[in-house]
C-alpha positions in Angstrom: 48.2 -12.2 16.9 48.8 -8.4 17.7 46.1 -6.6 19.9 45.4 -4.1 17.2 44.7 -6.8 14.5 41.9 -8.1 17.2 40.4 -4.8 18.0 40.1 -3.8 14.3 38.9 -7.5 13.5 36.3 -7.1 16.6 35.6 -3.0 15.1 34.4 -5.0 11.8 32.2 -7.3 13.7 30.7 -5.0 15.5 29.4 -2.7 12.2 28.1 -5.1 10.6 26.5 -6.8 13.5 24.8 -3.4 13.7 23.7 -2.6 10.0 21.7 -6.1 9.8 18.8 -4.7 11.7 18.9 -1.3 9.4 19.1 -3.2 6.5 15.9 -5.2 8.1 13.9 -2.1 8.6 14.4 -0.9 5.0 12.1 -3.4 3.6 13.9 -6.4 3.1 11.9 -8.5 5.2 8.2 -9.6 3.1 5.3 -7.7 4.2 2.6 -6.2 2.8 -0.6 -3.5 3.2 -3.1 -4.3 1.0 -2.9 -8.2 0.4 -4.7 -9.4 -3.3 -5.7 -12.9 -4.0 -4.6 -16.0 -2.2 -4.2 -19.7 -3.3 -6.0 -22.2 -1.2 -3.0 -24.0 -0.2 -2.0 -24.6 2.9 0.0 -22.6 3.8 -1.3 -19.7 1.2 0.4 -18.2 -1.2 -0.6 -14.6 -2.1 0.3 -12.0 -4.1 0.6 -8.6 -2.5 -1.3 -5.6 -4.3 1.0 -2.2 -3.1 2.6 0.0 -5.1 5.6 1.2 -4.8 6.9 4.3 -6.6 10.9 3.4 -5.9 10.9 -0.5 -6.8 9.8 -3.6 -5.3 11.5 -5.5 -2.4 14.8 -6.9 -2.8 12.9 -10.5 -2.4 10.6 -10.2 -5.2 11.6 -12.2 -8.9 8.7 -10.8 -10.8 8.4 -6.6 -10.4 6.0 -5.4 -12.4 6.4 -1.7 -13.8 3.7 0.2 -15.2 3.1 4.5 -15.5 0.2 6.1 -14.4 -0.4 10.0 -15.1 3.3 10.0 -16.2 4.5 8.5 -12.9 6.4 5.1 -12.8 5.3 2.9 -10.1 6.7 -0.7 -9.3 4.5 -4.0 -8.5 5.4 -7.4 -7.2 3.7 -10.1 -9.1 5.2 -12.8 -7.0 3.1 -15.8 -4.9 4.5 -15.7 -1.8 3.9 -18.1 0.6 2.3 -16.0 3.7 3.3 -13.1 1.9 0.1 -11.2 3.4 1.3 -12.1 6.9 3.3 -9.1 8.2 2.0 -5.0 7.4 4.5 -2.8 6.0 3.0 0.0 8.1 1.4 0.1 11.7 -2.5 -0.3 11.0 -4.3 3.0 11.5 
């Protein structure tokens, strides 16, 4: 194999190795602020209660869309096991 081929091959590698941790901190990973109700399960599954005004999480099946004062806003109605787990945000 040429040395070119490999160093373009190993270019490729290296991008992508480094948008996986971008794509991670854009909100592909399930957290959530303001956890709702919980089964009693172990472990629990909850359902997350923040709104979103661009869309759920890729992760979610069930987004829930509803408009308040004439602005849209987006809803996961999913149970997620230890969905409530990890914030969003860094707690005030």
């Amino acid at each position: 194999m040429r040395p070119q081929v490999l160093l373009a091959a190993l270019a490729v590698v290296a991008v992508l190795a480094a948008a996986l941790p971008l794509a991670h901190s854009q909100g592909t990973t399930l957290c959530c602020d303001k956890c709702g109700i919980c089964t009693r399960s172990f472990p629990p599954q909850c359902r997350c209660m923040d709104v979103s005004p661009t869309g759920c999480i890729p992760a979610c099946k069930n987004c829930a869309k509803s408009t308040v004062g004439g602005r849209d806003s987006f809803q996961c109605k999913d149970l997620i096991t230890n969905f409530c787990n990890t914030r969003c945000t860094k707690a005030a």
